[in-house]
C-alpha positions as CSV (number, residue, x, y, z in Angstrom):
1,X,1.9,29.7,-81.7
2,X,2.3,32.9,-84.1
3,X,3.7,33.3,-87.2
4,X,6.3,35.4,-87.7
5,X,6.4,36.9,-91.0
6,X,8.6,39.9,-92.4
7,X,7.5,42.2,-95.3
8,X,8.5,42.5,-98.3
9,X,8.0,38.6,-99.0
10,X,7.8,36.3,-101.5
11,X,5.0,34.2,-103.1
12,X,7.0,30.9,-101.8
13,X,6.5,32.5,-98.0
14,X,3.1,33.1,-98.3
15,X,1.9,29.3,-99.7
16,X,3.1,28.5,-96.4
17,X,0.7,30.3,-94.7
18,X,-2.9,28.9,-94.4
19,X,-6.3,30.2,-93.5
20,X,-6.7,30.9,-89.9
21,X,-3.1,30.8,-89.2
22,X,-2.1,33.9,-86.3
23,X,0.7,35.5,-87.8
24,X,2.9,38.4,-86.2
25,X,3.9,40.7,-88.9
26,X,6.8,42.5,-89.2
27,X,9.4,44.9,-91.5
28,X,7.4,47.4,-93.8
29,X,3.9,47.9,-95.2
30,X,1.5,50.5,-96.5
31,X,-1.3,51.9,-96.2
32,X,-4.2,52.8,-99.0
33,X,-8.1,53.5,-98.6
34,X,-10.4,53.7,-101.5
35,X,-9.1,57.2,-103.0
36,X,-5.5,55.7,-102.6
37,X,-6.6,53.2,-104.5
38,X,-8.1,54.8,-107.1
39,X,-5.1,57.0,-107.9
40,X,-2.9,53.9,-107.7
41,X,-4.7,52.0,-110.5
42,X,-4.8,55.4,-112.7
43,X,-0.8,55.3,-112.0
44,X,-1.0,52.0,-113.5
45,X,-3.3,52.6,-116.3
46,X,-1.3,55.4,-117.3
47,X,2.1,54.0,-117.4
48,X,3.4,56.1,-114.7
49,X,5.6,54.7,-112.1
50,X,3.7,54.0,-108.2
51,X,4.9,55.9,-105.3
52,X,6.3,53.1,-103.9
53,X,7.1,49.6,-105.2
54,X,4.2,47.3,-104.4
55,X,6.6,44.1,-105.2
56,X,6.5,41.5,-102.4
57,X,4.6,44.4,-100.3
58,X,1.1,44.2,-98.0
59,X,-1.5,47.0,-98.2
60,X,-3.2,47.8,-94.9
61,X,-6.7,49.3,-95.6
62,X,-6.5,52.0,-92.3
63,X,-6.4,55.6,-92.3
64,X,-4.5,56.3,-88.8
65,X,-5.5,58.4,-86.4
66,X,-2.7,61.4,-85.3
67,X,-0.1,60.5,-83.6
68,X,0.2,61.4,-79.4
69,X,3.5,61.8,-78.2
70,X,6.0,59.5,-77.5
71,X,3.9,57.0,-80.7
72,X,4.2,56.8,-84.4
73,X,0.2,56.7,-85.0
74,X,-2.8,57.1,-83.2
75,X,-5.3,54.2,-83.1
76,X,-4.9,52.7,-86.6
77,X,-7.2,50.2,-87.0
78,X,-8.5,48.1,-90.4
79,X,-11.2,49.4,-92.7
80,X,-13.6,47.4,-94.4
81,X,-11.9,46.0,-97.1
82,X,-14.4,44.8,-100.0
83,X,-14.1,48.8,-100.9
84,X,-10.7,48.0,-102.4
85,X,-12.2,45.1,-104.4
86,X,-12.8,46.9,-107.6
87,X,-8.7,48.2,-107.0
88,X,-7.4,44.9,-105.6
89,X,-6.4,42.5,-108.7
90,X,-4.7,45.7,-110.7
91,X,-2.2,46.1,-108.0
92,X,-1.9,42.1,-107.2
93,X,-1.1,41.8,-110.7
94,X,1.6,44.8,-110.3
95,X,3.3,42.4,-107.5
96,X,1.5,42.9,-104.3
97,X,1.4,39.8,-102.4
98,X,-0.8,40.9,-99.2
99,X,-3.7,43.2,-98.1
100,X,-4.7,43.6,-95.0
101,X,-8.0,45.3,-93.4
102,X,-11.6,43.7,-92.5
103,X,-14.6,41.4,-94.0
104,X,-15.2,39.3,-96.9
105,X,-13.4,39.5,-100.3
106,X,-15.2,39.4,-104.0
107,X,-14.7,36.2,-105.7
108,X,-13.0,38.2,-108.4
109,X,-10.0,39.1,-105.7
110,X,-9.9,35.8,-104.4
111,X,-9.2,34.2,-107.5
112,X,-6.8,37.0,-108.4
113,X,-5.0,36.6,-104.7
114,X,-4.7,32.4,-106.2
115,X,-3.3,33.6,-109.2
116,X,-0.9,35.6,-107.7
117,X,-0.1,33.6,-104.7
118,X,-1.5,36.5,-102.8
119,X,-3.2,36.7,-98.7
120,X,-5.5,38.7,-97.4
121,X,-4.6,39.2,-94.0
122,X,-7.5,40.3,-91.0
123,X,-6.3,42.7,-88.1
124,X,-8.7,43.0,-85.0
125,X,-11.5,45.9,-85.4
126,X,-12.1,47.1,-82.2
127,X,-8.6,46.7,-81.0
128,X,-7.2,49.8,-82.5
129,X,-5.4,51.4,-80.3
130,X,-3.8,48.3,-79.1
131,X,-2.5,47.3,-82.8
132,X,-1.2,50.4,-82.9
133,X,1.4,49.7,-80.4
134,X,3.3,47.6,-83.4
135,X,3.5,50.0,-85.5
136,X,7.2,51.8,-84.9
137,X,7.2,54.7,-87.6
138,X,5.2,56.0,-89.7
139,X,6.1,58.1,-92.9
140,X,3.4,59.6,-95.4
141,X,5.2,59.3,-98.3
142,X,1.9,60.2,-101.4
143,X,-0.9,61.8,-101.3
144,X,-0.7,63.9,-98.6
145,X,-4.0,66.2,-99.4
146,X,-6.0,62.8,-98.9
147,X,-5.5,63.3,-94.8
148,X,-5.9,60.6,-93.2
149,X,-6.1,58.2,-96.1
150,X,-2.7,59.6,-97.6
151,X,-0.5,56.2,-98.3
152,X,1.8,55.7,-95.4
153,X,5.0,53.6,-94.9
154,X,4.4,51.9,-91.7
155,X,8.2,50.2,-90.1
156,X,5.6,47.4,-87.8
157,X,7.0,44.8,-85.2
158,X,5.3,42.3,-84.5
159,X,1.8,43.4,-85.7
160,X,-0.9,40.9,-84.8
161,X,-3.2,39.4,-87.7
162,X,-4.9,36.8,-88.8
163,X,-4.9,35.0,-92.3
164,X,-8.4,35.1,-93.4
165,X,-7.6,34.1,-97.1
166,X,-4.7,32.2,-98.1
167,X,-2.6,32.1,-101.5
168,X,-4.8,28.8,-101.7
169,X,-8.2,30.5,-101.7
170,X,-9.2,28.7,-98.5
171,X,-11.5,31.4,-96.8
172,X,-12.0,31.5,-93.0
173,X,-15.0,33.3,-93.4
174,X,-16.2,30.3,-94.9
175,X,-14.5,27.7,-93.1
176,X,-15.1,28.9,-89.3
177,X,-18.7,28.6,-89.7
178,X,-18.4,25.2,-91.3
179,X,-16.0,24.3,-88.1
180,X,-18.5,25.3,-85.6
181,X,-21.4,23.6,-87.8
182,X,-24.6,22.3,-85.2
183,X,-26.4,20.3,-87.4
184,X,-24.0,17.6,-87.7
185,X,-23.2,17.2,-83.8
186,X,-26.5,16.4,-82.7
C-alpha cells in the first residue's frame, strides 16, 4: 500500500520513509532543470532571496510539456537527475527536503540528502503522460524566458513515486540488484 505524503514536510516525515517505499504525493512542488538550478544557487551565492521558499519543499527535475485543454500540463515526465548534482547540496542546505526526477545520485548528494534528512524521490519515465494526470495546476512563477524549464509551482494529488534514496542513504539502486542477487540462490 502507498504512501501518502503531502508537501511542504518536515525532516521527521521523511525518516519515516525508506528506500523502495511507493508513495502518493500530494500538496505543492516545483519544478527546476539544470539552468533553474544554476540561477537558484547564484540566488544563494549572492544573498538574494529564491523565488520561492524551498523550506520543507520537493524539486521535480521535468520541464512540462504544454498544456491541452481541459489539463494543467502536457506529459511532464522526470529528467535525468545526476544533472542537478553539482546544484543539489546548495539548495538541500537552504531547506529542501525532496527532489524528484530519474537515475543515480553522486555520493556528494547522498551524503548531503543524510545530512539534511533529505529523499530523492523516482517518478516513472516512460509514463509521462499518465503522471501527468496528478498534477492539478500548474503556475510558472521564475524564469519564464527558460521555456519549458522555467520553475513551476505544481498543486499534485496523489502523484505516484517511488523512494529511491531515503533520509537514511539506503539507495534502491543499490539495494534492488542486491535483492534479486543469482549467485547466492543456486
Amino acid at each position: 500500500m502507498a504512501i501518502r505524503l503531502e508537501f511542504p514536510v518536515t525532516r521527521e516525515q521523511l525518516s519515516e520513509l525508506r528506500a523502495g517505499d511507493e508513495v502518493l504525493l500530494s500538496g505543492v512542488m516545483y519544478t527546476a532543470r539544470d539552468a533553474a538550478h544554476k540561477r537558484l544557487v547564484e540566488c544563494l551565492h549572492e544573498g538574494r532571496a529564491l523565488p520561492f521558499d524551498v523550506r520543507g519543499q520537493l524539486i521535480y527535475y521535468v520541464g512540462p510539456a504544454p498544456a491541452s485543454p481541459g489539463h494543467a500540463v502536457g506529459a511532464a515526465g522526470p529528467t535525468t537527475s545526476y544533472r542537478m548534482d553539482a546544484y543539489a547540496p546548495e539548495l538541500m542546505q537552504a531547506g529542501l527536503m525532496g527532489m524528484m526526477g530519474k537515475g543515480r545520485r553522486s555520493q556528494q548528494v547522498i551524503d548531503c540528502m543524510v545530512q539534511h534528512g533529505a529523499v530523492y524521490f523516482g517518478a516513472v519515465g516512460g509514463a509521462a503522460a499518465l503522471i501527468a494526470r496528478s498534477i492539478v495546476q500548474s503556475e510558472v512563477i521564475a524564469y519564464e524566458d527558460l521555456g519549458a524549464e522555467a520553475v513551476h509551482r505544481f498543486t499534485v494529488k496523489d502523484f505516484p513515486a517511488l523512494v529511491l534514496i531515503d533520509s537514511q542513504g539506503n539507495n534502491l539502486y543499490e539495494l534492488g540488484p542486491r535483492a534479486y542477487n543469482t549467485e547466492n540462490t543456486l
